[in-house]
C-alpha positions as CSV (number, residue, x, y, z in Angstrom):
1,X,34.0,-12.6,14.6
2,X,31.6,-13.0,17.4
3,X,28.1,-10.7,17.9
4,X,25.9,-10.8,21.0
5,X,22.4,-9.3,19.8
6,X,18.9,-9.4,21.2
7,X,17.3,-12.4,19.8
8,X,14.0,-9.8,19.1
9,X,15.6,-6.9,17.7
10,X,17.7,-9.5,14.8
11,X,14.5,-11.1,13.9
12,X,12.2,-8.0,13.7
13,X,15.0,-6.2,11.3
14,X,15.9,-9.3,9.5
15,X,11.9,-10.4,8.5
16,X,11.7,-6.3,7.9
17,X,14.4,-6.7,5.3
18,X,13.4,-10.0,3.7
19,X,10.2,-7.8,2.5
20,X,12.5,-5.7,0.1
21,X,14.7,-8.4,-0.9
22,X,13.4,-9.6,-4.6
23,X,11.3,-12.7,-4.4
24,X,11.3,-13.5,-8.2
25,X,13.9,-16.2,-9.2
26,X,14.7,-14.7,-12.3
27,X,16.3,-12.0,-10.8
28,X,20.1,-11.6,-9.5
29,X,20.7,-14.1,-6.9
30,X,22.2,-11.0,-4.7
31,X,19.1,-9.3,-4.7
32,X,17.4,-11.9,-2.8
33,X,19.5,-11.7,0.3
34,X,20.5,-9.0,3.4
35,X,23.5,-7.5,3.3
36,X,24.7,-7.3,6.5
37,X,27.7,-4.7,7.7
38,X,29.3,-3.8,10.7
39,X,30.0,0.1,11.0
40,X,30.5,2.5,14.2
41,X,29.2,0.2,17.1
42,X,26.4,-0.9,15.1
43,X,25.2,-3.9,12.5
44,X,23.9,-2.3,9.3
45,X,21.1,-4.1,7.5
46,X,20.3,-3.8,3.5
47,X,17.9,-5.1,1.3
48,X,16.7,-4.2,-2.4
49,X,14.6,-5.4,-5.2
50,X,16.4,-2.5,-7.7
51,X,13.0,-0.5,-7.2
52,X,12.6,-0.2,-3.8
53,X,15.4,0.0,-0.7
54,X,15.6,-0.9,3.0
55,X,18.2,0.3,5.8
56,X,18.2,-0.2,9.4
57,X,20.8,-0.5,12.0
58,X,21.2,-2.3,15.2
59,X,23.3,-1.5,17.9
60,X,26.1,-3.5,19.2
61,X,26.7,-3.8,23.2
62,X,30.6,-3.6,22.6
63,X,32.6,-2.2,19.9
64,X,33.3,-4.4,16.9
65,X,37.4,-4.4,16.1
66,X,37.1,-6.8,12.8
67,X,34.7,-4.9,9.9
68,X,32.8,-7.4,8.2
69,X,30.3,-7.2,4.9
70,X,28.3,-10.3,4.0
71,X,25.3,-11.4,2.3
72,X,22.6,-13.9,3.8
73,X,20.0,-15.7,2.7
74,X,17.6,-14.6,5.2
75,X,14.2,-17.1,4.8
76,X,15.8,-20.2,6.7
77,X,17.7,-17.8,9.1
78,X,14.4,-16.0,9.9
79,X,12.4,-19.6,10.6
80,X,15.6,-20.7,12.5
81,X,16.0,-17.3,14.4
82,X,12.2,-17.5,15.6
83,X,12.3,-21.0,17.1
84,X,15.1,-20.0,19.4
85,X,14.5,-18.9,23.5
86,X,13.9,-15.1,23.9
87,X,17.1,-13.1,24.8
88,X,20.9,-13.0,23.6
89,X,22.1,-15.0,20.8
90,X,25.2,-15.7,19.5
91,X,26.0,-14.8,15.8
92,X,29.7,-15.8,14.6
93,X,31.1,-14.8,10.8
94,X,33.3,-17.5,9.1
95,X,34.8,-16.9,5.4
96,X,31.8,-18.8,4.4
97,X,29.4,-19.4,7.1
98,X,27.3,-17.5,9.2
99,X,26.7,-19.5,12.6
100,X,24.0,-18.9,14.8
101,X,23.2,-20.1,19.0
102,X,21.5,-20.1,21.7
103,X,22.3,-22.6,24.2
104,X,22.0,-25.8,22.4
105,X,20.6,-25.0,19.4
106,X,22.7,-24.2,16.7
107,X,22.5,-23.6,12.6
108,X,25.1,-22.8,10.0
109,X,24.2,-20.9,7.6
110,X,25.9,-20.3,4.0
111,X,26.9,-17.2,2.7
112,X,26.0,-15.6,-0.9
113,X,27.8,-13.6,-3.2
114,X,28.2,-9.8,-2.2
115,X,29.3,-8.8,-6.0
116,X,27.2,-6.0,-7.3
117,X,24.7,-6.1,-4.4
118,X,22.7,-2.6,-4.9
119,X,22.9,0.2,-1.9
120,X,20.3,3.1,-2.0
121,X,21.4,6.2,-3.2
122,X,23.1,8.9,-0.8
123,X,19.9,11.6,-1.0
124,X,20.9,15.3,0.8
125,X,18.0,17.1,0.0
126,X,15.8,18.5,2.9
127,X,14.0,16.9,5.0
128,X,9.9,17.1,5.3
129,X,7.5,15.7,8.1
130,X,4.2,15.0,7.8
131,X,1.6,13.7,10.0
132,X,1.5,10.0,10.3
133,X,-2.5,9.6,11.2
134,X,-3.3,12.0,8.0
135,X,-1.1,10.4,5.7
136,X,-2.3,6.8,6.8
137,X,-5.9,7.6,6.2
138,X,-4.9,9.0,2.7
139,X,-3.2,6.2,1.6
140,X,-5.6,3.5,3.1
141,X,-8.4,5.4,0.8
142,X,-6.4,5.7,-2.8
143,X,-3.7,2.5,-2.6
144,X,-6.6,-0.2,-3.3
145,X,-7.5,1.6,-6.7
146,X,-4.2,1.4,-7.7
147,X,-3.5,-1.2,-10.6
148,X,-1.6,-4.2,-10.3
149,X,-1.0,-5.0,-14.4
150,X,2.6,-3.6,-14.9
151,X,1.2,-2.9,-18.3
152,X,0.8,0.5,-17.2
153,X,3.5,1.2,-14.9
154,X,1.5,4.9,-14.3
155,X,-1.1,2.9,-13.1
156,X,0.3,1.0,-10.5
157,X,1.3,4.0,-8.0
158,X,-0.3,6.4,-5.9
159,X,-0.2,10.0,-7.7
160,X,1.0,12.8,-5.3
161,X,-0.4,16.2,-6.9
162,X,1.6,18.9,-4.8
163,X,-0.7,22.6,-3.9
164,X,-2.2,24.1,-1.0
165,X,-3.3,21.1,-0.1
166,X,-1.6,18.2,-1.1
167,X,-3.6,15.4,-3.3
168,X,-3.1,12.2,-3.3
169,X,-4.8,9.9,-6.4
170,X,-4.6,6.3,-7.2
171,X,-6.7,5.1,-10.2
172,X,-6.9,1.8,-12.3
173,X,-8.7,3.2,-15.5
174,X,-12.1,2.1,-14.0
175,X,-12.1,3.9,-10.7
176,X,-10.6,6.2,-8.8
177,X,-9.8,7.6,-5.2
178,X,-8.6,10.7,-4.3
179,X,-7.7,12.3,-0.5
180,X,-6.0,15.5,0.7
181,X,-3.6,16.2,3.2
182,X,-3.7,20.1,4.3
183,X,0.0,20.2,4.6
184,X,1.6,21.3,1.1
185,X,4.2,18.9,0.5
186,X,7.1,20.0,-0.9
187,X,7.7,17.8,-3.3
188,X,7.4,18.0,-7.6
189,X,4.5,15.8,-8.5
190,X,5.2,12.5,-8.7
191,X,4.1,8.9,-8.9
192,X,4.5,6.3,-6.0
193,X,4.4,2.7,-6.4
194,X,1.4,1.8,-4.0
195,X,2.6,-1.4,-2.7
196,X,5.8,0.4,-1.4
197,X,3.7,2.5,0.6
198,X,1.1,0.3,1.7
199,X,4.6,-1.8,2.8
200,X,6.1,1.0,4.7
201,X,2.9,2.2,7.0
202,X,2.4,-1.5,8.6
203,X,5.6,-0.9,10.6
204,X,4.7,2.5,12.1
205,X,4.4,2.1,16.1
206,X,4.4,5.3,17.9
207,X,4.9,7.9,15.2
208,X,3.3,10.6,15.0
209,X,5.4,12.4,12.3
210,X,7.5,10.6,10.1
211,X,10.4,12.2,8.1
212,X,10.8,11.8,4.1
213,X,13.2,13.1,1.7
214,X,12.7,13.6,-2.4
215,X,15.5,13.4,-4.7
216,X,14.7,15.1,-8.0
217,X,18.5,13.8,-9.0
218,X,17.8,10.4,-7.9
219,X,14.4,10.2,-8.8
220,X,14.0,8.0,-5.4
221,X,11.9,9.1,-2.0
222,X,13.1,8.0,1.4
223,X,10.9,7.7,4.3
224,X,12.2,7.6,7.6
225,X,10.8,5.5,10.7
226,X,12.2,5.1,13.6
227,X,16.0,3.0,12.9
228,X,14.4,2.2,9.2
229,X,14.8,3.8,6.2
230,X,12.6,2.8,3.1
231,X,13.5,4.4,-0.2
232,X,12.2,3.8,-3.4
233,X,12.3,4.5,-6.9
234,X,9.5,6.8,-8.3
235,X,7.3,5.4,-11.0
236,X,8.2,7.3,-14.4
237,X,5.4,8.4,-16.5
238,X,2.5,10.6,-16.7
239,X,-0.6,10.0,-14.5
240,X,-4.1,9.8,-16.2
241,X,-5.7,13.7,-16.0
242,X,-7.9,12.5,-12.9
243,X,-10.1,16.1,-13.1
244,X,-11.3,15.6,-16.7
245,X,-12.8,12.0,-14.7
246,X,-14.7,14.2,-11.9
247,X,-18.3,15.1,-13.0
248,X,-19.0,18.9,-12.6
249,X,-22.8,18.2,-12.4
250,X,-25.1,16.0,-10.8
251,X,-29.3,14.7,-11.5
252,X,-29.5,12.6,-9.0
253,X,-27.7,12.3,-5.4
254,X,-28.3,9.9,-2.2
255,X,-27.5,9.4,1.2
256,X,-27.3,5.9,2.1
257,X,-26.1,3.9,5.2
258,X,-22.7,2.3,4.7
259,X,-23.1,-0.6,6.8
260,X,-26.7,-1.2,5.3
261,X,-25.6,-0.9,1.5
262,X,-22.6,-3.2,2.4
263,X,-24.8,-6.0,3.6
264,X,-27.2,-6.1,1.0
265,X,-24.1,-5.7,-1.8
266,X,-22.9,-8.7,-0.5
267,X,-26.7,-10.8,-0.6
268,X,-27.0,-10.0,-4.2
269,X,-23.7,-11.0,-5.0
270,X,-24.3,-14.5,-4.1
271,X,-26.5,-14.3,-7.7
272,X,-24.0,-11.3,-8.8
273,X,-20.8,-13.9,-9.2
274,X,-22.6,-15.8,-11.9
275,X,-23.9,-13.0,-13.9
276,X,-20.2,-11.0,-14.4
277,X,-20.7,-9.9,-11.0
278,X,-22.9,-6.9,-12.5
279,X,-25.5,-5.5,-9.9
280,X,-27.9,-3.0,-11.1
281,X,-28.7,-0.1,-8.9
282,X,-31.9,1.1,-9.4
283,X,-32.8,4.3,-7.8
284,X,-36.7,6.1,-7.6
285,X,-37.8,7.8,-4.7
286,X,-39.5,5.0,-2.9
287,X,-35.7,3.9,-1.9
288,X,-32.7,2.1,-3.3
289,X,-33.3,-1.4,-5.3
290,X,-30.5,-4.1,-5.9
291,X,-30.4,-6.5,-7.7
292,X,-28.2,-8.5,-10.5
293,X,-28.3,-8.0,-14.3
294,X,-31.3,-9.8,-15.9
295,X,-31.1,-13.5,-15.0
296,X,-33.5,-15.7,-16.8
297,X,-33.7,-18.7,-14.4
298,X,-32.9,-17.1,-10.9
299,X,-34.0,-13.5,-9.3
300,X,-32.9,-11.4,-6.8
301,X,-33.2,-8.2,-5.0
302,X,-32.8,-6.1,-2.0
303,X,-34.2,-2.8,-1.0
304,X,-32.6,-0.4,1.2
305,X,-33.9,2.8,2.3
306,X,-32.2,6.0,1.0
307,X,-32.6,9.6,0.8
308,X,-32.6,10.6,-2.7
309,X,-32.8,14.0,-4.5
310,X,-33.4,14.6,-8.2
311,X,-34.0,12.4,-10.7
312,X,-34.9,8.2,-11.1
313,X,-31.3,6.5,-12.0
314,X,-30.7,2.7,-13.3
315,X,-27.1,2.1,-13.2
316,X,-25.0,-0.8,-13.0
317,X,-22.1,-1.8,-11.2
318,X,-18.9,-4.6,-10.5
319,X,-20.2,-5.2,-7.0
320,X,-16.5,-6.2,-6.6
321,X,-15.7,-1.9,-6.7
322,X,-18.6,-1.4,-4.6
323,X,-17.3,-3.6,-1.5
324,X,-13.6,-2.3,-2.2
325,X,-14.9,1.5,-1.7
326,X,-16.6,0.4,1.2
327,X,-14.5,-1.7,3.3
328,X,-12.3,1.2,3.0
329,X,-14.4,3.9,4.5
330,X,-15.2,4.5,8.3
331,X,-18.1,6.5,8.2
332,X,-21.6,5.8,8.8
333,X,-23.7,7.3,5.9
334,X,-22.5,7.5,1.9
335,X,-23.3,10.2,-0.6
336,X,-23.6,9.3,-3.8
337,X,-24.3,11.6,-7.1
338,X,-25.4,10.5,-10.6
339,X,-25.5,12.5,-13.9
340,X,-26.6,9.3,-16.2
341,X,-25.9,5.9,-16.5
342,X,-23.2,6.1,-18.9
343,X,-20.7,8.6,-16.8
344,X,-18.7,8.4,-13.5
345,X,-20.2,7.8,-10.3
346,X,-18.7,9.9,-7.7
347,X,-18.9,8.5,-4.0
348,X,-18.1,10.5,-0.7
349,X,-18.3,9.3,3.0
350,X,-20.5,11.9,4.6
351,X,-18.3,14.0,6.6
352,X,-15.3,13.4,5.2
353,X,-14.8,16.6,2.6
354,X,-10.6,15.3,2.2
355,X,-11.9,12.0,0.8
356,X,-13.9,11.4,-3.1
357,X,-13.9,7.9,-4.8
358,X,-15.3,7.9,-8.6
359,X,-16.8,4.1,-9.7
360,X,-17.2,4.0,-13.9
361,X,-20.7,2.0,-14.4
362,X,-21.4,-0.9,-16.5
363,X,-23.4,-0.7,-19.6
364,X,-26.0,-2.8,-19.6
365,X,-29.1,-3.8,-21.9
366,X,-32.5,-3.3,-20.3
């Protein structure tokens, strides 16, 4: 069987695929190819790693009269594919083979094994939009505090809290983010792995709502973009109680510059790296003082101004927490409350009442 499809539109869904195919080599051979199928005037694309799936279709100029179902390798396909002259190619299905051309170039490609290759679960529940800008910002502040040690498979997803307004929570046990949406989801509450997320919102283009679907059955959620469909399994477990984390009170509270406090974070950590990356954040009301943990051959510091309220604070910090928080925040000033040294640190870009990020301190000996 022949195909003619748009050289751009194959690659695009094709390198979109590969990034749910399973890249571990322990794993089913199957699961690290594409299955490909031809189905009512169109070229259906699959791709899963058992946790998470992917589904998009291209359409076919004229009708296919053969059905085909195969299962590609798709690295070398993707490297050949993107070497090739813009427009048409040529894509012809052997028993074993995949051939592909364009003009004079041409690669053969071999085919895998199609036994047992997973498809995503059929999921007839009702649909939900929400706003794509909202969701983005939410998931850009939370995902990065999200762990990556499958130790704690809880841990490792985004935690979506369902109410009036909808909260979304990512912590790894030593700091946490939280945002809202205003829309009330209507979804149970339920854990997300982060990485499928952060995965899914670098291929929205135009968007302004996208669709999703929950299964409570299937215990998977399927968002839809565009042509693509990205499901995945939810994370089983119970998330950490995140308000027990969230200080009701406060002794001391500043308003700092973003920008300013991210530049002098990073010219103490040039000291910072060899001293556990600990800086010490000492607070009075003549300003803000940085500076590493006690260092008996080398000193450093940096003052920034501040406006502080309350009490004088010594608290110390992984700087590394410090630049995460603030590479993820667009606005100009941070507020920052203390109760004591020993307790959560909660931070909150000024102006930005969805969004609260929570730092646990380092304890150190003056």
């Amino acid at each position: 069987m022949n195909l003619l499809i748009e050289k751009g539109v194959f690659l695009e869904s094709l390198s979109l695929a590969s990034h749910f195919t399973s890249g571990k080599t322990i794993s089913s051979l199957v699961l690290q190819g594409v299955f490909l199928k031809t189905e009512e005037g169109g070229l259906h694309l699959y791709a899963s790693n058992l946790s998470s799936f992917f589904h998009t279709v291209i359409k076919i100029e004229k009708g296919v009269a053969e059905k085909i179902e195969i299962v590609i390798e798709p690295r070398k396909i993707i490297e050949f594919i993107s070497l090739l002259p813009e427009g048409k190619i040529n894509v012809e299905i052997k028993e074993k083979q995949i051939v592909i051309w364009s003009g004079e170039n041409r690669g053969t490609f071999s085919l895998m094994s199609q036994t047992d290759f997973p498809f995503p679960p059929i999921i007839r529940d009702k649909e939900e939009k929400v706003e794509v800008d909202e969701l983005r910002k939410a998931i850009f502040f939370t995902y990065f505090c999200a762990a990556t040690d499958e130790a704690r498979p809880a841990l490792t997803g985004i935690n979506i809290v369902p109410g009036d307004e909808t909260l979304l929570v990512a912590t790894d046990g030593f700091r946490l983010s939280l945002a809202r949406i205003e829309k009330n989801l209507k979804i149970p509450k339920s854990i997300i792995p982060a990485e499928f997320l952060l995965e899914i919102f670098k291929y929205i283009k135009e968007e302004k709502e996208i669709s999703f679907f929950y299964s409570l059955v299937e215990k998977v959620i399927l968002f839809k973009i565009g042509q693509n469909e990205f499901y995945s399994r939810l994370i089983e477990g119970d998330a950490p109680p995140f308000e027990k984390v969230i200080p009701a009170e406060r002794k001391t509270k500043i308003i700092i510059n973003r920008e300013d406090f991210l530049r002098k974070i990073k010219i103490v950590s040039v000291f910072a790296r060899d001293l556990s990356n600990i800086i010490v954040v000492d607070i009075t009301k003549e300003g803000v003082v940085l500076k590493p943990k006690t260092d008996k051959t080398e000193e450093a510091s940096s003052k920034l101004e501040a406006q502080v309220e309350g009490e004088d604070q010594k608290v110390a910090f992984n700087y590394k927490f410090l630049l995460d928080f603030l590479n993820h925040v667009e606005t100009k000033n941070i507020e920052v409350e203390i109760l004591r040294p020993d307790a959560p640190v909660v931070f909150r870009p000024v102006g930005e009442r969805k969004l609260l990020h929570i730092i646990m301190p380092v304890r150190i000996q003056e």
